[in-house]
N, C-alpha and C positions, 0 to 999 in steps of 0.2 A: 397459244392455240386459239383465244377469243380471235372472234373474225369483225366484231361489229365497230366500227367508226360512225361516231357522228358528228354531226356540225357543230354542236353546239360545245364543244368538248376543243380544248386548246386554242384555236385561233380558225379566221377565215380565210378562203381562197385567196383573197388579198396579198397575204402574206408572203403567198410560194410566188415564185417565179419561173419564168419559161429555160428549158432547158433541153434543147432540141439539136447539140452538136454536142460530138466529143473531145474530150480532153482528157491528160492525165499528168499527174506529175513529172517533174525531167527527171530526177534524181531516181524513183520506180524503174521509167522508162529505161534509160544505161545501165539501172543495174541487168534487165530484165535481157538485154540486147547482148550485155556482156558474157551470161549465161547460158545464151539460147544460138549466139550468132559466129560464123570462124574466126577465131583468134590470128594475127598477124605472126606470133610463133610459129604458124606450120607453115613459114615460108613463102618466097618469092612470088608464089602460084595464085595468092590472093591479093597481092596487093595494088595500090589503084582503084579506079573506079567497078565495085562490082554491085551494078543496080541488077545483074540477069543471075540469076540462082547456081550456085556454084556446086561442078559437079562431083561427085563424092572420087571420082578418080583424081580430080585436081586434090582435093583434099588428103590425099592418101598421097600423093605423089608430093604433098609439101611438108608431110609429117617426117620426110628424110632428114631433117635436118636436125629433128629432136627426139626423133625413133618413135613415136606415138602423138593418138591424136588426145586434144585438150579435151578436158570435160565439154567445155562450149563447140568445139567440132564435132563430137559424138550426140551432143542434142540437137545441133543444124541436121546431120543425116539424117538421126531419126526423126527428126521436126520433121520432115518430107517425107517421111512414111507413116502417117496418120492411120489409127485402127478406124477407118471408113467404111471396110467392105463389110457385107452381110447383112442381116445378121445369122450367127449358128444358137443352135438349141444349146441349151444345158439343162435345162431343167423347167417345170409345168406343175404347179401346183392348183388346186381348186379352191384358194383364198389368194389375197394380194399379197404382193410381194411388196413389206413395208420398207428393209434396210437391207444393205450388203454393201460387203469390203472388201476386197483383199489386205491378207495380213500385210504388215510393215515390209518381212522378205518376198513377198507373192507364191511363197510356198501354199498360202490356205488362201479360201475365199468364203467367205460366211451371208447365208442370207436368213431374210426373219422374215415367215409371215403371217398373215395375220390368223389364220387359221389354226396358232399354237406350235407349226413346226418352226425351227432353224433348223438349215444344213448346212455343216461344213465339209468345201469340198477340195480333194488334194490334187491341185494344181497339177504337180508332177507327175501325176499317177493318171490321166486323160480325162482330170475331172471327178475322180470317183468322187463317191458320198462316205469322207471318215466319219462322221457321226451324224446321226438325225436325232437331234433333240425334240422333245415334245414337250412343250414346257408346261409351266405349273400354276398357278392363280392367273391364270390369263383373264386381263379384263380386258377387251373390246380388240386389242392387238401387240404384238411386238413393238414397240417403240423404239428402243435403242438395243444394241447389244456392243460388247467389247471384248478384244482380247485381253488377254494380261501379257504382258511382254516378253516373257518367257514360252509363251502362247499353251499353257497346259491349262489354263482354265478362261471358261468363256460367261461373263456376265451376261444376264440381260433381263429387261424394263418391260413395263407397263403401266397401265394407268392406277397403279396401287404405288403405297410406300414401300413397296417390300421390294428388293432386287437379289437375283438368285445365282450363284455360282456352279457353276458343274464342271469338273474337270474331263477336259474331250483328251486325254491322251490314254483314257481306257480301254481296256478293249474292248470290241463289240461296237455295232457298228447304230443300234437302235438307244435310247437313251432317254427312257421313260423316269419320269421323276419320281424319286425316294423307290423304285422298284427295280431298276437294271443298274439306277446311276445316283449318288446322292445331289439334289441341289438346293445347295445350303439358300437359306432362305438370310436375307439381313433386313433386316428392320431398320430407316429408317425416320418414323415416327417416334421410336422407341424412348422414352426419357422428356417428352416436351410435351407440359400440363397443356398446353393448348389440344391435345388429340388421346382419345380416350383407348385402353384397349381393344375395345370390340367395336371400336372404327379402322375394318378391313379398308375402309376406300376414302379414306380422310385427305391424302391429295393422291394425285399422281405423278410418275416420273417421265420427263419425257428425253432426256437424255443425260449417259452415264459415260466416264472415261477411267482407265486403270491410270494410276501414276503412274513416273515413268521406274517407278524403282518395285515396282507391284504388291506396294504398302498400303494404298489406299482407292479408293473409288470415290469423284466427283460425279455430283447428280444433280440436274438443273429441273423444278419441277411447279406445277402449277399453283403452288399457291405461294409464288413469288418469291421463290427461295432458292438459295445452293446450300448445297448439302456434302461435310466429307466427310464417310464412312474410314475408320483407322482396321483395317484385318488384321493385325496381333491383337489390339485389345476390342475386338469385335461391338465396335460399337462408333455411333456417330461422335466425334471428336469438334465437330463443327457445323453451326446453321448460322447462314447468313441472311438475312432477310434481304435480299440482291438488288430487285426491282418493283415498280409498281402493279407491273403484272405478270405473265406467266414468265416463265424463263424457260424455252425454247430449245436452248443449246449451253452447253458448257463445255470448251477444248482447251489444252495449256498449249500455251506460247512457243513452247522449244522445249529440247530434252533435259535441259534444268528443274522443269515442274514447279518453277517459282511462278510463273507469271499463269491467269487464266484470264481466259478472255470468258466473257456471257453475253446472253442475246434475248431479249425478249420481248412481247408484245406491245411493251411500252415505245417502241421503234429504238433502242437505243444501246447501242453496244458498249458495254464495263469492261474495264482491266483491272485486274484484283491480283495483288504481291502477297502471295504468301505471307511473306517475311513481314504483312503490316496489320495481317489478319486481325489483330488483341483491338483496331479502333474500328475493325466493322464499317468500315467505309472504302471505297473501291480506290484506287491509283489512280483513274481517270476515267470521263464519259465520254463519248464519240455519239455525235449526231448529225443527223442527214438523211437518214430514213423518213419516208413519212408513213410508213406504217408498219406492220409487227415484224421481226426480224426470224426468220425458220431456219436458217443454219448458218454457222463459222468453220469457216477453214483456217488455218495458221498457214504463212509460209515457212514457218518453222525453223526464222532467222531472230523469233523474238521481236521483231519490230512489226512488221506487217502483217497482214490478213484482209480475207473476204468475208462480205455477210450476203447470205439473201433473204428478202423481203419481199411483204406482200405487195408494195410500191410497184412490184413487176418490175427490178430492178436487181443486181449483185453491184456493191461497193466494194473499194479498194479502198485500208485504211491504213496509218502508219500511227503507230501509239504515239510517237512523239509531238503529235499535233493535237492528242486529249485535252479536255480541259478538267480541271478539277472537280465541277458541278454544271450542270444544265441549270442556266440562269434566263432563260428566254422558254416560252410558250412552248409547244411542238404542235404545227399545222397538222390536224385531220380535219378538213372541211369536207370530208365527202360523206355519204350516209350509205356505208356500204358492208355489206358481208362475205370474206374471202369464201366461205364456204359453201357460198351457194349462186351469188350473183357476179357477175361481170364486173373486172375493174373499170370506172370511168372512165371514159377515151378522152375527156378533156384532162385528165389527172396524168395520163401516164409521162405525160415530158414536162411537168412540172418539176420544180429544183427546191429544197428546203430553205428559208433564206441564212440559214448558218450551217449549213452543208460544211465539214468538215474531211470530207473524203475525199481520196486522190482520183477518184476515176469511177464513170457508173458507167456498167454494161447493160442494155436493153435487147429483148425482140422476144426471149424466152417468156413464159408465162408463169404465175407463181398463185393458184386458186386450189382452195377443197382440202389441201394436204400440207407440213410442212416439207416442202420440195429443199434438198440439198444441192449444196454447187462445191467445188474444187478446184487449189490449183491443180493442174499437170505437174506429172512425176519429176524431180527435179534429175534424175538423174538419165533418164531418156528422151526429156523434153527441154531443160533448163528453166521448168516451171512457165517455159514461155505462154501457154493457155491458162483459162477458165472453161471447166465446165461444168452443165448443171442439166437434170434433169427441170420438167416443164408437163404441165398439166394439158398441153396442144398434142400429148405423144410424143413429143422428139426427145430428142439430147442436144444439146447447142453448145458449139463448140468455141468461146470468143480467144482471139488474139490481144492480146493483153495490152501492147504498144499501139497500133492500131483499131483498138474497141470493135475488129468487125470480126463480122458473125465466121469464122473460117469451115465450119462445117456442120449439117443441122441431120444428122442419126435420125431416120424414122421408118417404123413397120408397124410399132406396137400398138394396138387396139385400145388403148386406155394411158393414163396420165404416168409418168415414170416420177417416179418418187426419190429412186437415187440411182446411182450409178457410179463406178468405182473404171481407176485407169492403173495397168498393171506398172508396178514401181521400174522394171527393166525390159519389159518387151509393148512392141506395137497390140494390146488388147485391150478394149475396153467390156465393159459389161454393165447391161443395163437391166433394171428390175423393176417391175411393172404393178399397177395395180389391175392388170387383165390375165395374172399369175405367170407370166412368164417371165425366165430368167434368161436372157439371152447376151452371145458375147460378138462384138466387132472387133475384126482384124484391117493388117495394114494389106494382108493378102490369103488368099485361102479357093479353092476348089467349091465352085457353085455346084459341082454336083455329086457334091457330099453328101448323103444321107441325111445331115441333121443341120445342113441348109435351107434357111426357113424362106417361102414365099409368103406373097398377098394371101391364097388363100388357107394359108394358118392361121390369121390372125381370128381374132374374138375379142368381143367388147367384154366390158367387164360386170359380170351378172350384179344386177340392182337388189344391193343389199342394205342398204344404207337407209335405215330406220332408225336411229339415235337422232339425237340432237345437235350432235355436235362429229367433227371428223376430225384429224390431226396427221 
């Protein structure tokens, strides 16, 4: 979350280098083509030279020969129907909207804001609100929340050691803590001479994940730590002292739950093996950021992932190109604060000079919040995008082979913080810090009732008197 760089701090402008054209690995690139583009199985009807966009009846008319279309032909279609239009209403709250998801099926979709409520809403059901949580030791916001993978209970973060569980498969629809609904409170802190009992606010957590088996809870948190909570023997089972400063994000690798990735304001993304946990030292560093790292996505193949950073940048990484330790400086020659001032416009095409990543995406903005990015849905898109919300208002939608911008989402009045893309249909949904929760489609009736124009929009009331923002 620290925003401050200075010069004097790792190395000088000298160091970086210009970095002002794209490129990306080949090996990314065919996988990403293979996934996203017609397969030469459905037939006659594609084959040859097809630089002009193939139309979904040729594609259906070539799947005769194998009775159905391939994973990579159902993500070309849908690739061409992009959730572009709108945006519609869902929802208006009178605090920011800090996080939201759709679950794994896209049956629920969860948001957090900072005003103490989450809502989760039932997809199926035309958006209703299954439960409205109001949550409990709230310090300053929502920071993370997560499902459990059975999805009957919902964690979720703040800037305390403590994260809470509530089970949303109760009835009723309101879900006030320890009075409609219990939510267990986990500590944490609990057990480490370094933090006293009656240090309610000894660090913070600012992002939390269920395994995949819904034994445990990883939690990445400001005082440079990861953290794994064990839920049979209710208590932390593990502190790794991770990075040299906050840790930002923590996601695992793939449905194994062996591998995690972490991110932190140190610029520098860790992979950490379960399996090697007992020497407290990570699997591997990945560097090329030049400055603090605000979220990781997995492709969820266990090799790859995205980060974004305050660089004004998202990386493309392949663990197999980690190295065991950062044995070189890390350039911040600039004297600057994400959280309140302008990135340097001489800095933003600069290149780290041991840049280990397969590909940088640029144009979105990354200032004030830690803004999130993602692949697309692998099984409606073939993961062929990135996207990320951006502190200019929009959603930016990048082409992964390509690096260009393919589509830039904007109505909302204030910075979007995150944004979520539905796992099997053309919807996206974007969640705002000017309280609105709004969804884009591939197609929809503008004159819907809950079809939003220019003049709905609203900035986002000046509330920001702390020190610090996240």
């Amino acid at each position: 979350m620290r925003g401050r760089r200075r010069s004097c701090r790792g190395g000088s402008s000298s160091q970086l280098v210009p970095d002002d054209s794209f490129s990306i690995d080949e090996e990314i690139s065919h996988l990403t083509k293979l996934s996203s583009e017609p397969s030469h199985s459905t037939g006659p009807f594609i084959q040859g030279n097809h630089k002009k966009p193939l139309s979904s009846f040729k594609l259906l008319a070539g799947r005769e020969g194998t009775g159905r279309l391939s994973l990579a032909d159902r993500a070309y279609v849908m690739g061409r129907h992009l959730p572009l239009k709108g945006p519609w209403f869902l929802d208006c709250m009178d605090s920011e909207a800090y996080v939201s998801r759709f679950s794994d099926d896209g049956s629920l979709f969860v948001a957090g804001f900072r005003g103490s409520h989450i809502r989760i809403y039932d997809v199926q059901k035309g958006w209703k609100v299954q439960k409205d949580i109001i949550a409990r030791s709230l310090r300053w916001t929502i920071t993370d929340t997560s499902l459990s993978p059975d999805q009957h209970y919902l964690a979720y973060a703040s800037l305390t050691p403590i994260v809470h569980v509530v089970n949303v498969q109760t009835g009723g629809t309101e879900s006030y803590a320890n009075v409609t609904d219990v939510h267990e409170g986990l500590d944490f802190s609990h057990g480490f001479s370094d933090y006293s009992d009656d240090d309610d606010y000894s660090f913070g957590i600012f992002s939390i994940k269920f395994s995949m088996d819904g034994r445990e809870i990883v939690a990445g948190t400001n005082n440079d730590s990861i953290y794994i909570y064990d839920l049979l023997a209710n208590k932390v089972s593990l502190r790794l002292v991770a990075h040299t400063a906050d840790v930002n994000v923590v996601t695992f690798a793939d449905e194994t739950g062996n591998i995690i990735f972490s991110g932190s304001d140190d610029s520098l993304c860790k992979v950490w093996d379960r399996r090697c946990f007992a020497r407290e030292k990570p699997a591997g560093v990945l560097a090329g950021h030049l400055d603090g790292i605000t979220f990781i996505d997995s492709r969820g193949d266990g090799r790859y992932f995205i980060s974004n950073g305050k660089d004004q940048a998202i990386k493309l990484w392949d663990i197999r190109k980690m190295s065991s330790s950062v044995k070189f400086s890390i350039p911040r020659a600039y004297d600057w604060d994400y959280r309140w001032m302008v990135y340097p416009s001489e800095a933003r095409y600069m290149k780290h000079p041991h840049d280990q990543s397969l590909a940088t995406f640029r144009g979105h903005s990354v200032l004030r919040t830690l803004i999130r990015c993602y692949f697309s849905p692998a099984q409606s898109t073939g993961q062929r995008y990135i996207y990320t919300g951006s502190s200019d208002k929009c959603v930016y939608i990048y082409d992964i082979v390509s690096g260009e911008i393919v589509a830039k989402l904007g109505w909302h009045g204030s910075i979007i913080r995150d944004c979520s893309w539905h796992p099997h249909h053309p919807t996206l949904v974007s969640s705002s810090w000017d309280g609105y929760v709004v969804r884009w489609e591939a197609s929809g009736d503008d004159a819907d009732p809950s079809s939003l124009k220019a003049k709905n929009q609203r900035r986002h009331p000046e509330r920001y008197r702390m020190s610090f923002e996240l």
